[in-house]
C-alpha positions, 0 to 999 in steps of 0.5 A: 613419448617422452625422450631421454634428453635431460630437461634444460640442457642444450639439444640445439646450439647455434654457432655463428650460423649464416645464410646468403641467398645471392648478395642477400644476408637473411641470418648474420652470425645468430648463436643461441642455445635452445634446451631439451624439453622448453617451448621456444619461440622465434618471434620478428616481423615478415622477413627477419630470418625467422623462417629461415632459421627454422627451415635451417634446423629442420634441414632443409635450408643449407647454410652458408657458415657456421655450426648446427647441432642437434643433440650434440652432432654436427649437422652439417650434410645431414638431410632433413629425414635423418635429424631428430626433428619433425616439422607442421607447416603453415599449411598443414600439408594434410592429404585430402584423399586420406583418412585421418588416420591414413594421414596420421600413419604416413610417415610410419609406411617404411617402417619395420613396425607390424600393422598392429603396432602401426595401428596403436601408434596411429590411436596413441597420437590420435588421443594425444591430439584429442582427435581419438574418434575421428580416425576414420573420418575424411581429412577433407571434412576436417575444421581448421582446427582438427587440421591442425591436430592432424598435423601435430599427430601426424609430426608427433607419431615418429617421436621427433626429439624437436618439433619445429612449427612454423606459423601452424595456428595463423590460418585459424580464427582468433577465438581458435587460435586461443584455445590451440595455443592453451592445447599446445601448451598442454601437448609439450608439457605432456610429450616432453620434448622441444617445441620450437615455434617460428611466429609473428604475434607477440601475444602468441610467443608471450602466452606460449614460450619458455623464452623468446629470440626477438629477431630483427634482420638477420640477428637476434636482438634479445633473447629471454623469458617472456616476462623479462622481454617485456618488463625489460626490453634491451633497446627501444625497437624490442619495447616498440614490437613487445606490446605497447609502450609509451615513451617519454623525454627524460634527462638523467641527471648527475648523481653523487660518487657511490650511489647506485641509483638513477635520477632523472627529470622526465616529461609530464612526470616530474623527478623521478629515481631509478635502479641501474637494472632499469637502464640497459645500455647504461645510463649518461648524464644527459637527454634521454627517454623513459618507457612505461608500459600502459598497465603501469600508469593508474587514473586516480578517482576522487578520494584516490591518492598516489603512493609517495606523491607520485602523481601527474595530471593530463587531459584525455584524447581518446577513449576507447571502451573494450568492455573489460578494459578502458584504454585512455589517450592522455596528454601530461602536462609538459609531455610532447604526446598523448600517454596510453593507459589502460584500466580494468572497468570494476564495478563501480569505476566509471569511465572517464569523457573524452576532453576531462582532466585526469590524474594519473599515478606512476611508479618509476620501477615500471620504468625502462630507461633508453639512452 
């Protein structure tokens, strides 16, 4: 089921697109291009446009100006049954009355295929669901998951150039949830074509995508791979909704003419030097704060030193035991609040008391400058 399109060049553009309901601005000029055969994901709290955004491409919200296009055309005017897309709901929208195959085959009822052909379709979509066996089975004796399936086949089988999902995993249970994000990992890479997923969890969006447009309010306030979202938000609301973040005060300190790094005095870690990548609105003499993921800050044990010195000591707040992980709450001397760190439990590493001091290890590359 593979298109044509040329793998990585646009088959969506955004051009300025907004959306009023009343006095109400939900999408307020988003521009973007979304590319032939990716995993992109729409990802931001309840309410920023996300859905909207969605329901736009697919047609079925209009919009109050600027330009969609789908694979080159302007989709101005044109109904949601003539795009080059195929959308599963929240919902799944499954008929409970039909078989799974009956559900699976629906949307090929107009067709000018031939029952059999029909039939090998319906089998094709099936197997590429996994769901080759089940065919007769009642939709309404489904599990949640296989609901799920039936809804991506079902989408699949008409052989959409995008297929738009919209929360399709958030009724499933997390042990669920992770393996249908793996599955449809597998399922894009097998079809080939563009997946664009509209979700609410970080992790999800990080695990799954290409790359990511963080939303917020009606705008796109980043939009990137997953790894570059995550190492280097562009402003401290994405670091606060990408994961966990800990943020420290900072003063960036005046630098010598021609030198194209950063220094800074930051709280509870002493002097520390940055690139100017790490700093991504620029960087002015002056307070500021530094972000640090909690995976970047390592507890050093007896006999362990840091790489150059850099060292800094606390007192552990809280500990919380997660088996495989360790997650501290520690207070820096000199900082305002307690720091989170985590740490894989090896064999061997014990896990430190509420109340003990601690020496933790830090690397000014992990860091993110704000201004």
């Amino acid at each position: 089921m593979s298109q044509s399109q040329t793998k990585g060049q646009p088959i969506i553009t955004l051009e300025g697109v907004q959306k009023y309901y009343g006095d109400y601005h939900a999408l307020r000029g988003i521009s973007a291009e979304i590319r032939a055969g990716e995993f992109f994901s729409l990802l931001g709290p309840s309410g920023c446009g996300k859905t909207t955004l969605l329901r736009a491409i697919a047609g079925f919200e209009d919009i109050s100006g600027g330009v969609i296009r789908l694979d080159g055309r302007d989709m101005e005017g044109v109904p949601p049954n003539r795009r080059p897309t195929n959308m599963v709901f929240q919902s799944y929208a499954i008929f409970p009355h039909m078989s799974v195959a009956e559900n699976v085959g629906f949307g090929l009822r107009r067709s000018s295929m031939t029952s059999d052909e029909k039939r090998r379709a319906v089998g094709e979509a099936l197997e590429m669901v996994g769901l080759g066996k089940f065919g007769g089975r009642a939709a309404h004796a489904l599990s949640g998951g296989q609901r799920q399936r039936v809804a991506l086949a079902r989408a699949l089988i008409l052989k959409p150039k995008v297929l738009l999902l919209d929360e399709p995993l958030s009724a499933l249970d997390k042990k669920m949830r992770e393996v249908m994000q793996v599955e449809l990992i597998k399922l894009q890479r097998e079809v080939g074509i563009t997946f664009i997923l509209v979700t609410h969890d970080q992790e999800e969006a990080l695990v799954m995508s290409d790359r990511i447009a963080v939303m917020f309010e009606g705008e796109i306030a980043q939009l990137d791979d997953p790894e570059t979202l995550y190492r280097r938000p562009n402003s401290r609301r994405v670091a606060e909704f990408i994961g966990m973040m800990n943020f420290l005060p900072a003063r960036v300190l005046p630098t010598g003419p021609g030198g194209g790094r950063i220094a800074l005095e930051v709280a509870g870690l002493g002097p520390a030097e940055i690139e100017a990548a790490q700093c991504p609105n620029g960087a002015n003499v002056g307070e500021a704060e530094i972000g640090v993921r909690p995976e970047s800050l390592t507890v050093l044990y007896e006999g362990q030193s840091a790489e150059g010195g850099r060292e800094a000591e606390g007192t552990v707040k809280e500990v919380v035991y997660y088996g495989d992980m360790t997650y501290y709450d520690i207070l820096l001397d000199g900082a305002p609040a307690p720091v989170r760190v985590s740490m894989r439990n090896m064999p061997g590493r014990r896990v430190l008391d509420y109340g003990a001091r601690a020496r933790l290890a830090w690397d000014p590359r992990a860091m993110v400058l704000f201004c």
